[in-house]
PDB file as gemmi writes it, atoms N, CA and C in Angstrom:
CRYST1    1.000    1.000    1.000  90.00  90.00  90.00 P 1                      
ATOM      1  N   UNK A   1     107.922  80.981 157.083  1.00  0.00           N  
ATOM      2  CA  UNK A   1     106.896  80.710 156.109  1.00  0.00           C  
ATOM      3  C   UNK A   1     107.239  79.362 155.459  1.00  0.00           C  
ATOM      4  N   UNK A   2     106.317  78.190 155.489  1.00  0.00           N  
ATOM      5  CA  UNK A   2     106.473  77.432 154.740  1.00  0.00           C  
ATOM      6  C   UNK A   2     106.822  77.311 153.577  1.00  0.00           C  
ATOM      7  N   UNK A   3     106.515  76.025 152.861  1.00  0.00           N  
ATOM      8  CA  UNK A   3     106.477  76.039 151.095  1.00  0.00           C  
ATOM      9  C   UNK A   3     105.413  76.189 150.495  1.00  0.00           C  
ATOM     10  N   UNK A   4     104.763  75.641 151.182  1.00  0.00           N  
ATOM     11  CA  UNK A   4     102.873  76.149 150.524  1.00  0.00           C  
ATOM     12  C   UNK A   4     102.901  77.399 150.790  1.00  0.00           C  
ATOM     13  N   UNK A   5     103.014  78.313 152.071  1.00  0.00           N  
ATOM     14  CA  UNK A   5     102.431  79.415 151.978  1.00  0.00           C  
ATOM     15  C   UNK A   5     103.491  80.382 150.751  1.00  0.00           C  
ATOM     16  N   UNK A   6     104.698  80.198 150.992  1.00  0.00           N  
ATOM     17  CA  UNK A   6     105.580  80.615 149.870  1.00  0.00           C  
ATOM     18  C   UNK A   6     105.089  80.469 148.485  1.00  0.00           C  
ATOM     19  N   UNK A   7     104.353  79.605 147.933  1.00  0.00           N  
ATOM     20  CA  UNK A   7     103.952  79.121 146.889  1.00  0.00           C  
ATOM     21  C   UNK A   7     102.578  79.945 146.087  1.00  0.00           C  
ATOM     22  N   UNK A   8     101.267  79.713 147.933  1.00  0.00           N  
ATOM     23  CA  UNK A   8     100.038  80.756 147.869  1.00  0.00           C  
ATOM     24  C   UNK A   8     100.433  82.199 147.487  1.00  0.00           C  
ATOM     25  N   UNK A   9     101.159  82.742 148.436  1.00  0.00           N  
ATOM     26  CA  UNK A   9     101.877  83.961 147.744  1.00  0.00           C  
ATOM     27  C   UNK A   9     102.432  84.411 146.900  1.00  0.00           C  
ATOM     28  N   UNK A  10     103.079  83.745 146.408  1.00  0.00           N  
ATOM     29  CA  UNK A  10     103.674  84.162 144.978  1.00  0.00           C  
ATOM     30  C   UNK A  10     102.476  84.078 143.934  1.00  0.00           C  
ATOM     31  N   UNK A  11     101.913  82.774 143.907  1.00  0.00           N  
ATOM     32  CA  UNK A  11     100.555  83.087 142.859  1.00  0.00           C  
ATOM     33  C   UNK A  11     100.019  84.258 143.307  1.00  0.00           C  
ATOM     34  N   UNK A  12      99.624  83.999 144.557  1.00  0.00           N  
ATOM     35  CA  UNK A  12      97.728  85.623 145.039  1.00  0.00           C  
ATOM     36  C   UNK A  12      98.680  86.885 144.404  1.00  0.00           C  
ATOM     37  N   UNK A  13     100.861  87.366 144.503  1.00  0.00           N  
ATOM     38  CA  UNK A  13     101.214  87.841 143.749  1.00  0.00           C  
ATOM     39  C   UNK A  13     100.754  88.206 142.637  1.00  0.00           C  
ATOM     40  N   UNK A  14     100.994  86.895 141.828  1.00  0.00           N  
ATOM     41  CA  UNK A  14     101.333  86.918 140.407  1.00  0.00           C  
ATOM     42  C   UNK A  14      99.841  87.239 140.114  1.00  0.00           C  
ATOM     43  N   UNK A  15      98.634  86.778 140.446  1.00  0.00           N  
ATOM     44  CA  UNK A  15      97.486  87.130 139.925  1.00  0.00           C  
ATOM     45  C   UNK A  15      97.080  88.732 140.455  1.00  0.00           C  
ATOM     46  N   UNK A  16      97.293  89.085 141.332  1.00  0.00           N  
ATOM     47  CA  UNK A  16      97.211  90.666 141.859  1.00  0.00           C  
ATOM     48  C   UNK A  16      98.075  91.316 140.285  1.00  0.00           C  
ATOM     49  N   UNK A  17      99.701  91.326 140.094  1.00  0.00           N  
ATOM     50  CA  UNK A  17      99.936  92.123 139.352  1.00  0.00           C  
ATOM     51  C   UNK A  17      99.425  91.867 137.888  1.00  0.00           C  
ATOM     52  N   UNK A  18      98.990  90.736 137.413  1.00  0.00           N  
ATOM     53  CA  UNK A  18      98.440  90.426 136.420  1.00  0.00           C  
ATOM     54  C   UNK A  18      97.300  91.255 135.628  1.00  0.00           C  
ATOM     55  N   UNK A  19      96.024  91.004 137.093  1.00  0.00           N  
ATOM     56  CA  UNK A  19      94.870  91.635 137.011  1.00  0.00           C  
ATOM     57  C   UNK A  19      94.815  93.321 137.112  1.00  0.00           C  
ATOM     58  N   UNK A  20      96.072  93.839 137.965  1.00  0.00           N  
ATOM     59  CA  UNK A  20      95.995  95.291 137.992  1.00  0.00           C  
ATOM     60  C   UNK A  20      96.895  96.170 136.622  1.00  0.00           C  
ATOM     61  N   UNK A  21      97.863  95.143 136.367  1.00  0.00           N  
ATOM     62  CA  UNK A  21      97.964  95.679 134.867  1.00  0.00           C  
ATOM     63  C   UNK A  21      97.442  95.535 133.509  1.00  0.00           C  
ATOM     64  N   UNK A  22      96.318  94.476 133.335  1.00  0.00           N  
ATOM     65  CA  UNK A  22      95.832  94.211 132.619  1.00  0.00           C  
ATOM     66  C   UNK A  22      94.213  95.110 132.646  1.00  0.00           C  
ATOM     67  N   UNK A  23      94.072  95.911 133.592  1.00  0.00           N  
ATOM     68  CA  UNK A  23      92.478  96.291 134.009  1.00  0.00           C  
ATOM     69  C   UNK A  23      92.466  97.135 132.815  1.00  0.00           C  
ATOM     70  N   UNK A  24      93.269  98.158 132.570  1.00  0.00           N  
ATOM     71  CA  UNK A  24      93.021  99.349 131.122  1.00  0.00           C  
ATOM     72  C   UNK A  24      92.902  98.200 130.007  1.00  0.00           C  
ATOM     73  N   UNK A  25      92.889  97.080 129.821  1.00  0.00           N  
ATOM     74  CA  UNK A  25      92.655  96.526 128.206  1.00  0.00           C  
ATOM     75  C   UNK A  25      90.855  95.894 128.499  1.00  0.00           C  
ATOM     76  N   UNK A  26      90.578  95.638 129.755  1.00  0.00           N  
ATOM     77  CA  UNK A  26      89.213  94.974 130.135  1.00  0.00           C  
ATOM     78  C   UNK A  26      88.134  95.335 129.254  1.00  0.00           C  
ATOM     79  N   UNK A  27      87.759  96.875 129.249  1.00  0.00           N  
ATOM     80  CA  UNK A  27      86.758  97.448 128.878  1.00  0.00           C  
ATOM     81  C   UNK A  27      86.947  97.430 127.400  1.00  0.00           C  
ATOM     82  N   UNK A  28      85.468  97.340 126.527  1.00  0.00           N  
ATOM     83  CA  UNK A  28      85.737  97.412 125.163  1.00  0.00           C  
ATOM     84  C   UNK A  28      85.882  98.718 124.550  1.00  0.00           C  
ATOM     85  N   UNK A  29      85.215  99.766 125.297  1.00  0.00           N  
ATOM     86  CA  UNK A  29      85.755 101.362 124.928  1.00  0.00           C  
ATOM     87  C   UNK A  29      86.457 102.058 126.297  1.00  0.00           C  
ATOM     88  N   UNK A  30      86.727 102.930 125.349  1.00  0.00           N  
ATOM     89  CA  UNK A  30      87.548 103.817 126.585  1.00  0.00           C  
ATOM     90  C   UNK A  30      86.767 104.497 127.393  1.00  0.00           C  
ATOM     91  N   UNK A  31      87.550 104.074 128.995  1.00  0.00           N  
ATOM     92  CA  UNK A  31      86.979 104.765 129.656  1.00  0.00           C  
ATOM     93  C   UNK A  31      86.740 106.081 129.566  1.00  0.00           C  
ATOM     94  N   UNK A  32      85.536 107.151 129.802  1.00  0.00           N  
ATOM     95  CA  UNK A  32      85.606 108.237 129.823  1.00  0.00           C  
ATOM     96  C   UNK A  32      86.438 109.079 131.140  1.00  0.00           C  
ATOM     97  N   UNK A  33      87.491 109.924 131.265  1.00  0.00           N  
ATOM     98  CA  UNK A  33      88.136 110.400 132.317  1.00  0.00           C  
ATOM     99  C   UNK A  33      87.605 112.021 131.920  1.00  0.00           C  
ATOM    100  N   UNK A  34      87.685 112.767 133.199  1.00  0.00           N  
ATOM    101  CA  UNK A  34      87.326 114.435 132.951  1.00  0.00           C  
ATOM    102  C   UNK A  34      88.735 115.040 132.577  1.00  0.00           C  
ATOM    103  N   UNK A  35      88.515 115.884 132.256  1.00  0.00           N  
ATOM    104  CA  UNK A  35      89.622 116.806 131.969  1.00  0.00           C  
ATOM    105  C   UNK A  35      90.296 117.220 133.212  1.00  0.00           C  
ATOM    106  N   UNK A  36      90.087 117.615 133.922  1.00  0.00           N  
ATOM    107  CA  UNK A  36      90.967 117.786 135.134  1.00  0.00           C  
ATOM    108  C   UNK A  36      91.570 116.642 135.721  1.00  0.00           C  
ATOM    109  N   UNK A  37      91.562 115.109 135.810  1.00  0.00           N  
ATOM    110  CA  UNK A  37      91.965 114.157 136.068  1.00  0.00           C  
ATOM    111  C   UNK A  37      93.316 113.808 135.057  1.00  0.00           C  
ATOM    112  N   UNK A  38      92.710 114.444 133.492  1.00  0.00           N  
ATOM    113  CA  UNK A  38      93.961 114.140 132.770  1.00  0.00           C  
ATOM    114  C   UNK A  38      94.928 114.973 132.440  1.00  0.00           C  
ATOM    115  N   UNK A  39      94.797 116.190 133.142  1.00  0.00           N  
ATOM    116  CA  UNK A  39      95.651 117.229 133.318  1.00  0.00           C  
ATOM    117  C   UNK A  39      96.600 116.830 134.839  1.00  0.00           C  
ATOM    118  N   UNK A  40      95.622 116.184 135.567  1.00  0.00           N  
ATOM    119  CA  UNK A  40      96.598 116.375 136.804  1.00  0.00           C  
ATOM    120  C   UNK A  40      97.498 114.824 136.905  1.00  0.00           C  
ATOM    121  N   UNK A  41      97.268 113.641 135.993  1.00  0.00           N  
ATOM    122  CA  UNK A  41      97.907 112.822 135.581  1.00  0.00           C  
ATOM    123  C   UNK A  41      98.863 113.251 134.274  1.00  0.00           C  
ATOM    124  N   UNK A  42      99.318 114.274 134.138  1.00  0.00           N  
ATOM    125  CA  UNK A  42     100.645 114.293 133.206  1.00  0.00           C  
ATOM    126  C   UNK A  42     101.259 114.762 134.334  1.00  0.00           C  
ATOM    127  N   UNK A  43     101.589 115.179 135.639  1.00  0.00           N  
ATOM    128  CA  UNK A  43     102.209 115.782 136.635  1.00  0.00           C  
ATOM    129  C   UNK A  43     102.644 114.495 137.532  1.00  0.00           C  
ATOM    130  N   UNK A  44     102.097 113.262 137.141  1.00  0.00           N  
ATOM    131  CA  UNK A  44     102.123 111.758 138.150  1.00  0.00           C  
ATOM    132  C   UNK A  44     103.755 111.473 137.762  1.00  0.00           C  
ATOM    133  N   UNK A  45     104.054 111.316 137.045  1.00  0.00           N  
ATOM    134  CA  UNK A  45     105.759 110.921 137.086  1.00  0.00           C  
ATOM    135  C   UNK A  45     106.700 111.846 137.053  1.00  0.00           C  
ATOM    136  N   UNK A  46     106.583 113.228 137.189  1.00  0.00           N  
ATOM    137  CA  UNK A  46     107.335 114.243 137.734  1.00  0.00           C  
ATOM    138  C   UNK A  46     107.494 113.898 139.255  1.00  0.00           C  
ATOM    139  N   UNK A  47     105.811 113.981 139.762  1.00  0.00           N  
ATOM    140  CA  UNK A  47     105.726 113.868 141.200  1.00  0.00           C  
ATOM    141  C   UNK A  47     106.526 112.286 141.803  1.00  0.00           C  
ATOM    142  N   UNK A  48     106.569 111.661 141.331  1.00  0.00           N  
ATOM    143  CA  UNK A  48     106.609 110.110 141.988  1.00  0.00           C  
ATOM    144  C   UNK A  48     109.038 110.614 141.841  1.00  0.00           C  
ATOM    145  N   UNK A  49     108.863 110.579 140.665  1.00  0.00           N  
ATOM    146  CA  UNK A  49     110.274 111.253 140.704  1.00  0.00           C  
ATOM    147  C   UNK A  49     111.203 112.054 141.913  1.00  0.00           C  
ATOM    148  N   UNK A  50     110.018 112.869 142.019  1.00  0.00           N  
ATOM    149  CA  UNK A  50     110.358 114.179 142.941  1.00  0.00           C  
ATOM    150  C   UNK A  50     110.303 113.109 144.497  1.00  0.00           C  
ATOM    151  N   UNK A  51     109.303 112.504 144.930  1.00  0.00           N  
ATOM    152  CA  UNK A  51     109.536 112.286 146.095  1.00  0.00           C  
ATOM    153  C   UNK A  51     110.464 110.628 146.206  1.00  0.00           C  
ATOM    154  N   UNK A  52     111.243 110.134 145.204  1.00  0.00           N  
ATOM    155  CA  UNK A  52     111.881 109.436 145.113  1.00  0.00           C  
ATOM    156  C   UNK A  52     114.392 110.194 145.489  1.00  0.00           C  
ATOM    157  N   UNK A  53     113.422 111.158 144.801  1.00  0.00           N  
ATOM    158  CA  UNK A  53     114.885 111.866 144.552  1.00  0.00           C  
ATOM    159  C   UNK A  53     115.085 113.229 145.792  1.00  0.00           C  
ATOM    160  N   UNK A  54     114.259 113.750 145.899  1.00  0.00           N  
ATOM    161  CA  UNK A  54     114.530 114.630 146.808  1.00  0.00           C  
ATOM    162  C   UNK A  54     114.903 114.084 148.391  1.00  0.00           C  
ATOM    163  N   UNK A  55     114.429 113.001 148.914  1.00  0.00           N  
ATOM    164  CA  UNK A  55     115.259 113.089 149.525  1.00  0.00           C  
ATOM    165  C   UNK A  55     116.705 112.366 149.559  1.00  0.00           C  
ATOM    166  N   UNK A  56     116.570 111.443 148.699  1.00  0.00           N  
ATOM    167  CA  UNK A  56     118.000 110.972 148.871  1.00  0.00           C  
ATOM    168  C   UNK A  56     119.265 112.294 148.358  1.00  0.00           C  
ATOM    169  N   UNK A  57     118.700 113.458 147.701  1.00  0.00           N  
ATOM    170  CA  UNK A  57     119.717 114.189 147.456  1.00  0.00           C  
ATOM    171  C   UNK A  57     119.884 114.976 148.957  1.00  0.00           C  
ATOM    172  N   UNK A  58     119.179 115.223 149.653  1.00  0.00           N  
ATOM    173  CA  UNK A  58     119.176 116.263 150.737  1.00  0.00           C  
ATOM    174  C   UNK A  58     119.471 115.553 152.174  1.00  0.00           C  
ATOM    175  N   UNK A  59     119.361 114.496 152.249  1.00  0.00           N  
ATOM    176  CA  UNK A  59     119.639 113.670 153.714  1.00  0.00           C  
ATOM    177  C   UNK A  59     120.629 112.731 153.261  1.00  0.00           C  
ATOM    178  N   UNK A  60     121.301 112.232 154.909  1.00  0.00           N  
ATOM    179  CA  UNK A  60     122.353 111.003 154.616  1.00  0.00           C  
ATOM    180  C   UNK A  60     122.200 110.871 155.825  1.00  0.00           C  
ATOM    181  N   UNK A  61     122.198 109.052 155.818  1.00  0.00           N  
ATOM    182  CA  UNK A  61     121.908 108.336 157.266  1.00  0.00           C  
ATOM    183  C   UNK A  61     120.321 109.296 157.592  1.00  0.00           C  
ATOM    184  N   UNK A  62     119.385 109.121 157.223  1.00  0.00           N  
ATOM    185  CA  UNK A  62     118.227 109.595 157.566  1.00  0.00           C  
ATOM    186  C   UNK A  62     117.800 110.968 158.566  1.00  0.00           C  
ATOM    187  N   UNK A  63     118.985 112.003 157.974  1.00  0.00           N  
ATOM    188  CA  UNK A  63     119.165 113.178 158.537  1.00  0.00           C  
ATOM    189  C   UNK A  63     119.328 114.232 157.504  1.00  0.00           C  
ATOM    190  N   UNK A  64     118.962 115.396 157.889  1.00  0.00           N  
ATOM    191  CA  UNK A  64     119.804 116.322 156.533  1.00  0.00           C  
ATOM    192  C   UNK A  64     120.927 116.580 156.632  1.00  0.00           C  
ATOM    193  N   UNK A  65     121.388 117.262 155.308  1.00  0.00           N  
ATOM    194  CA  UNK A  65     122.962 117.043 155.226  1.00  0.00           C  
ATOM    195  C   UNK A  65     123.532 118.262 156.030  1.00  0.00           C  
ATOM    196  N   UNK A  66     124.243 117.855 156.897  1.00  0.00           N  
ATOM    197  CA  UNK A  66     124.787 119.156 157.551  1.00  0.00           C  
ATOM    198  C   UNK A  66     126.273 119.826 157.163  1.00  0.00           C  
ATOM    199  N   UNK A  67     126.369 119.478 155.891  1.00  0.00           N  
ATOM    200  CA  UNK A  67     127.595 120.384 155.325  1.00  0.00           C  
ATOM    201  C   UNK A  67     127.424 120.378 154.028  1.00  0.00           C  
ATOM    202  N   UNK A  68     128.164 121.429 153.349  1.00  0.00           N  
ATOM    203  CA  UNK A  68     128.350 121.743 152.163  1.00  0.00           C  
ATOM    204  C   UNK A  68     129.352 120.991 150.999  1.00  0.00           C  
ATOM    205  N   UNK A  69     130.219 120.211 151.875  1.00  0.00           N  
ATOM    206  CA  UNK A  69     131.429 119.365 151.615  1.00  0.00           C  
ATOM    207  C   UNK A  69     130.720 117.748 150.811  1.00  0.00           C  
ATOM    208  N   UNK A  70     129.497 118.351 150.168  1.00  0.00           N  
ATOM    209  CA  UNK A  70     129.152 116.463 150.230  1.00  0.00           C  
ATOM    210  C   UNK A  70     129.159 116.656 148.280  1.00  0.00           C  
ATOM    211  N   UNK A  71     129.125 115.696 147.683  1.00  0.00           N  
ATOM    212  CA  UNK A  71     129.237 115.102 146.023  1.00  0.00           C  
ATOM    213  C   UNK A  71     127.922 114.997 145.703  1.00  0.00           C  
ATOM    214  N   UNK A  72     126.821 115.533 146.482  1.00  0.00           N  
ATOM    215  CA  UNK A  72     125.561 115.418 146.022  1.00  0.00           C  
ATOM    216  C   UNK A  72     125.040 116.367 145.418  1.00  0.00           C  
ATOM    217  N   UNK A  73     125.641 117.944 146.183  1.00  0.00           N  
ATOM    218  CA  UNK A  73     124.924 119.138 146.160  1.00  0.00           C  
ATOM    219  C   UNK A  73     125.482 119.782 144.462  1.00  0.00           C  
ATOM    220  N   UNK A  74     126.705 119.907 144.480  1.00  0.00           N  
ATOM    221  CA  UNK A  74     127.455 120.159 143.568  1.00  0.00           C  
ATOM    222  C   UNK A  74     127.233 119.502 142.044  1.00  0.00           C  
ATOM    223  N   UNK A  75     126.732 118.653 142.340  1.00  0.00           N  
ATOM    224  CA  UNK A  75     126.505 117.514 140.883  1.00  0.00           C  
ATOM    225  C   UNK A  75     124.603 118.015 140.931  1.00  0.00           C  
ATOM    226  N   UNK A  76     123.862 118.143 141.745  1.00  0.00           N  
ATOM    227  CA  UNK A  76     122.745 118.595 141.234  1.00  0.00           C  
ATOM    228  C   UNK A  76     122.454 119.944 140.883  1.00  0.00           C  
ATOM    229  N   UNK A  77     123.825 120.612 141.103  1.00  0.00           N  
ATOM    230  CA  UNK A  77     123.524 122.196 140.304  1.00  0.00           C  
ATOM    231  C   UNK A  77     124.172 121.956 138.833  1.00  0.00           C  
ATOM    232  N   UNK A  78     125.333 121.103 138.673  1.00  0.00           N  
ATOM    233  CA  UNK A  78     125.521 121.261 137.230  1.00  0.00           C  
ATOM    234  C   UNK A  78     124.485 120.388 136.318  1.00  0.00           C  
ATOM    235  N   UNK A  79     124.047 119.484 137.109  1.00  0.00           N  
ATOM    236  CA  UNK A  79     122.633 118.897 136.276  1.00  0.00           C  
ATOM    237  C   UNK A  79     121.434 119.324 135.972  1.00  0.00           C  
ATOM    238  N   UNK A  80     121.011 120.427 136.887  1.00  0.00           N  
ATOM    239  CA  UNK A  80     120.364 121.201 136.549  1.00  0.00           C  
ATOM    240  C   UNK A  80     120.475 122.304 136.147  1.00  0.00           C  
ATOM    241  N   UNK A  81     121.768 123.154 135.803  1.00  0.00           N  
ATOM    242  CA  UNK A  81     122.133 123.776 134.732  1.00  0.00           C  
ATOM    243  C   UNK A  81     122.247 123.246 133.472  1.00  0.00           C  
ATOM    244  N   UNK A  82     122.795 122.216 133.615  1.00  0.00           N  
ATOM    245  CA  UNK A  82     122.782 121.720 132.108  1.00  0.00           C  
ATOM    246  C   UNK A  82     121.421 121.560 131.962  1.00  0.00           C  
ATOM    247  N   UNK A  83     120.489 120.706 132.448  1.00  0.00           N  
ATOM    248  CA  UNK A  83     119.175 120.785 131.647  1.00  0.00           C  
ATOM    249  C   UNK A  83     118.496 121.937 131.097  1.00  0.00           C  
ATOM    250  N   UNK A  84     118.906 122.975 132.281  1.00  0.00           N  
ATOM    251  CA  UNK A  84     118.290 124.389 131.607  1.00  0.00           C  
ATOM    252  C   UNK A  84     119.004 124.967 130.702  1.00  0.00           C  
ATOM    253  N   UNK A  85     120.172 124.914 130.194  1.00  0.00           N  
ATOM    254  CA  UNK A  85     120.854 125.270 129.014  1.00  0.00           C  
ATOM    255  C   UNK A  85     120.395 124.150 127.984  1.00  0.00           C  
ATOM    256  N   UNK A  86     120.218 122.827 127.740  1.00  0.00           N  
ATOM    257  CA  UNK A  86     120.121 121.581 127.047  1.00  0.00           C  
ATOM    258  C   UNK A  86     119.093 120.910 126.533  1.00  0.00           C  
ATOM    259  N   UNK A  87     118.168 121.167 128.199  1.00  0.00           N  
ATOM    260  CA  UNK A  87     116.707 120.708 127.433  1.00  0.00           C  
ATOM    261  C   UNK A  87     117.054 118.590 127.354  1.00  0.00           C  
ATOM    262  N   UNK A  88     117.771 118.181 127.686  1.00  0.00           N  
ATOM    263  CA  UNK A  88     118.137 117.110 127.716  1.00  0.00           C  
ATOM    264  C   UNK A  88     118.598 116.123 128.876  1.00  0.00           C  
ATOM    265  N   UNK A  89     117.637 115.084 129.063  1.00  0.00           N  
ATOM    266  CA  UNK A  89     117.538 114.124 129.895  1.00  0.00           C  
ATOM    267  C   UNK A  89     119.250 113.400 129.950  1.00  0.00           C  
ATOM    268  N   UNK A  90     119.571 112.430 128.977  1.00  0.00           N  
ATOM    269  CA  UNK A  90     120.762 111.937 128.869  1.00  0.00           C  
ATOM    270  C   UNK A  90     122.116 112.749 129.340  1.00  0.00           C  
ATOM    271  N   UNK A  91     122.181 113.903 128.737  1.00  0.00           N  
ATOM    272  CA  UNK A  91     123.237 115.163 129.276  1.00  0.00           C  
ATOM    273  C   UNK A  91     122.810 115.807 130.612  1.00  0.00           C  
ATOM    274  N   UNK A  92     121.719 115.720 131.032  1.00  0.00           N  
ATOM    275  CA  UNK A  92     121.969 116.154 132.535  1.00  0.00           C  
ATOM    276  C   UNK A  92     122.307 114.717 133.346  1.00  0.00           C  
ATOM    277  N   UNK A  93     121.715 113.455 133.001  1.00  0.00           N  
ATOM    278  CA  UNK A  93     122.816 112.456 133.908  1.00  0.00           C  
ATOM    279  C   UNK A  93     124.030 112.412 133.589  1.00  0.00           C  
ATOM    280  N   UNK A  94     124.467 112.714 132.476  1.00  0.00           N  
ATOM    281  CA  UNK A  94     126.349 112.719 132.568  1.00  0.00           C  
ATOM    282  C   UNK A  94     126.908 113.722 133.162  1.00  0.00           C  
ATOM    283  N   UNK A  95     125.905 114.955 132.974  1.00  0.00           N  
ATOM    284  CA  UNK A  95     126.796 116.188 133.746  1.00  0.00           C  
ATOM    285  C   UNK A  95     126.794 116.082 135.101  1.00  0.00           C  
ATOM    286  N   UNK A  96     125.212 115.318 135.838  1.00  0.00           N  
ATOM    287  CA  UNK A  96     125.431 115.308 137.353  1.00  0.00           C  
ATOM    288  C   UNK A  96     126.336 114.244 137.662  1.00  0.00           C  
ATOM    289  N   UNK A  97     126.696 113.467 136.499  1.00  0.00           N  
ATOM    290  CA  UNK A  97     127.766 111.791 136.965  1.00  0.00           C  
ATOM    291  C   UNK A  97     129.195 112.385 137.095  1.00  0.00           C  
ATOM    292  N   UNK A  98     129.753 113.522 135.921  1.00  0.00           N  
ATOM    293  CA  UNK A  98     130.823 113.827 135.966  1.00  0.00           C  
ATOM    294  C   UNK A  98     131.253 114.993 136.857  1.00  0.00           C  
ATOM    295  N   UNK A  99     130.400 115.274 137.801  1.00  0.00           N  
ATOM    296  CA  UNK A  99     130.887 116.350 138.832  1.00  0.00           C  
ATOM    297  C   UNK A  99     130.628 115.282 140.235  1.00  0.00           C  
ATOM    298  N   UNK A 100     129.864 114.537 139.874  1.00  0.00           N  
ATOM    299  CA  UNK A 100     129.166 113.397 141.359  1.00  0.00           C  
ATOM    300  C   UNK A 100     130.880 112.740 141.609  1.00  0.00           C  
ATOM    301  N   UNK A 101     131.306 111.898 140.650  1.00  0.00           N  
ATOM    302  CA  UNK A 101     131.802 110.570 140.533  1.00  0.00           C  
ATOM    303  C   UNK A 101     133.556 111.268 141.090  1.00  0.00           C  
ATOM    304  N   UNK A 102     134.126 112.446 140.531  1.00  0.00           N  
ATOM    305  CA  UNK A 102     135.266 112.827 140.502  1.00  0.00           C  
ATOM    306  C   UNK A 102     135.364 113.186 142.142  1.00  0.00           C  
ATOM    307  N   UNK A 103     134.249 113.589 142.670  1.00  0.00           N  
ATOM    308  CA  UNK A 103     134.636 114.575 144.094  1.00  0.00           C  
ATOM    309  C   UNK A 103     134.087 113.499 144.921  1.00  0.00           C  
ATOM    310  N   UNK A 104     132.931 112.167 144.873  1.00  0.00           N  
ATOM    311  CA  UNK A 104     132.716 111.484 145.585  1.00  0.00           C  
ATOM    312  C   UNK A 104     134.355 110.062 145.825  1.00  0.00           C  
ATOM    313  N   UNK A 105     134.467 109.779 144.753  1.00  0.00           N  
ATOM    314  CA  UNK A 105     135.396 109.137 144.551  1.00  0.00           C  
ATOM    315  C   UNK A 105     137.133 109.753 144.877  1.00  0.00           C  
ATOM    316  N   UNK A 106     137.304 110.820 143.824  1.00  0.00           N  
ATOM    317  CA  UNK A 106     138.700 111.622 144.527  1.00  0.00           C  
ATOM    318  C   UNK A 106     138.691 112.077 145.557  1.00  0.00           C  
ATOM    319  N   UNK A 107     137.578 112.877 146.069  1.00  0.00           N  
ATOM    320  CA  UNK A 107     138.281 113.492 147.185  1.00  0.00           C  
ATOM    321  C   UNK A 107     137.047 113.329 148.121  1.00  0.00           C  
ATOM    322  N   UNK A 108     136.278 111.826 147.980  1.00  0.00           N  
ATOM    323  CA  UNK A 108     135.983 111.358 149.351  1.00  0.00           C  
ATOM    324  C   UNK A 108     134.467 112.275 150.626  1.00  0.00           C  
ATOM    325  N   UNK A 109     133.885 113.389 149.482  1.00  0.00           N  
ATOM    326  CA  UNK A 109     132.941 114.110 149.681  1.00  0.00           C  
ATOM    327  C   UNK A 109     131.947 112.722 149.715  1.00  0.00           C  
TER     328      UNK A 109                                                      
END                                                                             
């Protein structure tokens, strides 16, 4: 790729993310949305989460994990115990860091 086209692109970029995050301020009232659209948009960043994280916890090298011996499995049960005892975002990443970090690091899981 050239320098011009390097250049075209980064603007047609910069004006694409510009215009698509700026579209909710466009209108002078709010758009009207139905109720079922804004029920099934509080479930959008659970979901985007979920298919971000599930698989990197369950596969390695683009396979599933075929043993029990790995620093992944073990750190997402005490993180998700702790959340269900806690109720807390911050304390379930330290609890899945401090069971992840000791067995990935010490003993090479």
């Amino acid at each position: 790729m050239g320098f011009w086209e390097s250049i075209v692109a980064i603007l047609g970029l910069a004006v694409i993310t510009v215009v698509t995050r700026s579209f909710f301020m466009l209108p002078e009232r709010e758009l009207p949305m139905p109720d079922w659209l804004k029920r099934g948009l509080r479930y959008a960043p659970l979901a985007a989460l979920a298919t971000v994280l599930v698989p990197e916890l369950v596969m390695k090298d683009g396979a599933l994990i075929s043993t029990l011996a790995d620093a992944r499995l073990p750190a997402l049960l005490a993180a998700g115990a702790f959340y269900f005892w806690r109720r807390s975002i911050l304390g379930t990443l330290v609890a899945g860091m401090a069971v992840y970090l000791p067995l990935h690091v010490g003993l090479g899981w």
